[in-house]
C-alpha positions as CSV (number, residue, x, y, z in Angstrom):
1,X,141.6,52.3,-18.4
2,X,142.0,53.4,-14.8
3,X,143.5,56.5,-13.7
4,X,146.8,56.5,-12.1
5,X,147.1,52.4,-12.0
6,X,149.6,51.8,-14.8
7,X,153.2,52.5,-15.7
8,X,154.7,54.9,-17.5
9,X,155.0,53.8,-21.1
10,X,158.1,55.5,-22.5
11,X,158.2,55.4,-26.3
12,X,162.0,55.8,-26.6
13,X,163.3,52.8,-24.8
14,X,167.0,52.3,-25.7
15,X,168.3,48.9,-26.1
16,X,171.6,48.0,-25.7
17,X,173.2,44.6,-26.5
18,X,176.6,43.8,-25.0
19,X,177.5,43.3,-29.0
20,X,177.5,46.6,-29.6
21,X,173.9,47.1,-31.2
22,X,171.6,49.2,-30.0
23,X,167.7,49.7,-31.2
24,X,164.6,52.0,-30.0
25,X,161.5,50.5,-28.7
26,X,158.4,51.0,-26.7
27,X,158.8,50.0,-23.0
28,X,157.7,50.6,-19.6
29,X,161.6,51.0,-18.7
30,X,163.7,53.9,-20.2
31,X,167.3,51.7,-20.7
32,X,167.0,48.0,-21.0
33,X,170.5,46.0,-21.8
34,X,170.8,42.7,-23.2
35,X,173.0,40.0,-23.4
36,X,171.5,38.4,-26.5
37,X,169.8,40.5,-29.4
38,X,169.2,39.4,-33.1
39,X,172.2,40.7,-34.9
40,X,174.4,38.7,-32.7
41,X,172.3,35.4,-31.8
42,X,173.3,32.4,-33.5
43,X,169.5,31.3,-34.9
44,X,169.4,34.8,-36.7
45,X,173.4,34.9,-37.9
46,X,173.5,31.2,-38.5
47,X,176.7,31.3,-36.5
48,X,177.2,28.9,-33.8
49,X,178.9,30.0,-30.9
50,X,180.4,27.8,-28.4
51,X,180.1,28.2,-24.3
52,X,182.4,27.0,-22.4
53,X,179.5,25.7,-20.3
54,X,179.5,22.1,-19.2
55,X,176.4,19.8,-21.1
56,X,173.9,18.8,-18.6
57,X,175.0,15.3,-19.5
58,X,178.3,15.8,-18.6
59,X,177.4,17.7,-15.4
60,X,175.3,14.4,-14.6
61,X,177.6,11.7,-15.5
62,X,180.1,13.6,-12.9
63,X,178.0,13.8,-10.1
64,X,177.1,10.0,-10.4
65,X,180.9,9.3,-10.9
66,X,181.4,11.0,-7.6
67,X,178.4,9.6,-5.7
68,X,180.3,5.9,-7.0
69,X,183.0,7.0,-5.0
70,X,181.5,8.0,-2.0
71,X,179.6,5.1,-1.9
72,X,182.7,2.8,-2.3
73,X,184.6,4.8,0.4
74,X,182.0,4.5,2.9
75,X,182.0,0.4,2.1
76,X,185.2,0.1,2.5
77,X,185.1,1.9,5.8
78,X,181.9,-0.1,7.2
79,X,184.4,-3.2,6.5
80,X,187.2,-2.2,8.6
C-alpha cells in the first residue's frame, strides 16, 4: 500500500440505531448512526412495520387524476 493515501481505519466504530441498539465495528468513521439495523428491521424480526408513506401506485394514480382535470379545465376554457 501507499503511504499517506488512505483513511484512517478506526477499529472501534460505534453504531447507533435510532432503536436503541448500538454495536462495534471496523470503519473509516468513528460514530456512524442508523436508521435501520437488524434487531429492529422487519426481514430480520419478522415484524412488518407500516409507513405512512403513500405506494408509488397511489402517488401515480393521483397525479394522472389531476392531469384529467387540468386537461378538462383547459377544454372547457378553449370552448368559451
Amino acid at each position: 500500500m501507499k503511504q499517506g493515501i488512505h483513511p484512517k481505519y478506526f477499529d472501534n466504530c460505534q453504531v447507533t440505531c435510532t432503536c436503541g441498539n448500538t454495536f462495534t465495528t471496523g470503519s473509516t468513521i468513528e460514530k456512524i448512526e442508523v436508521d435501520v439495523c437488524s434487531q429492529c428491521h422487519p426481514f430480520f424480526t419478522g415484524q412488518q412495520k407500516f409507513v405512512d408513506i403513500k405506494g408509488r401506485i397511489d402517488k401515480f394514480n393521483e397525479k394522472l387524476a389531476k392531469g384529467k382535470v387540468y386537461a378538462a379545465a383547459k377544454k372547457t376554457k378553449k370552448s368559451n
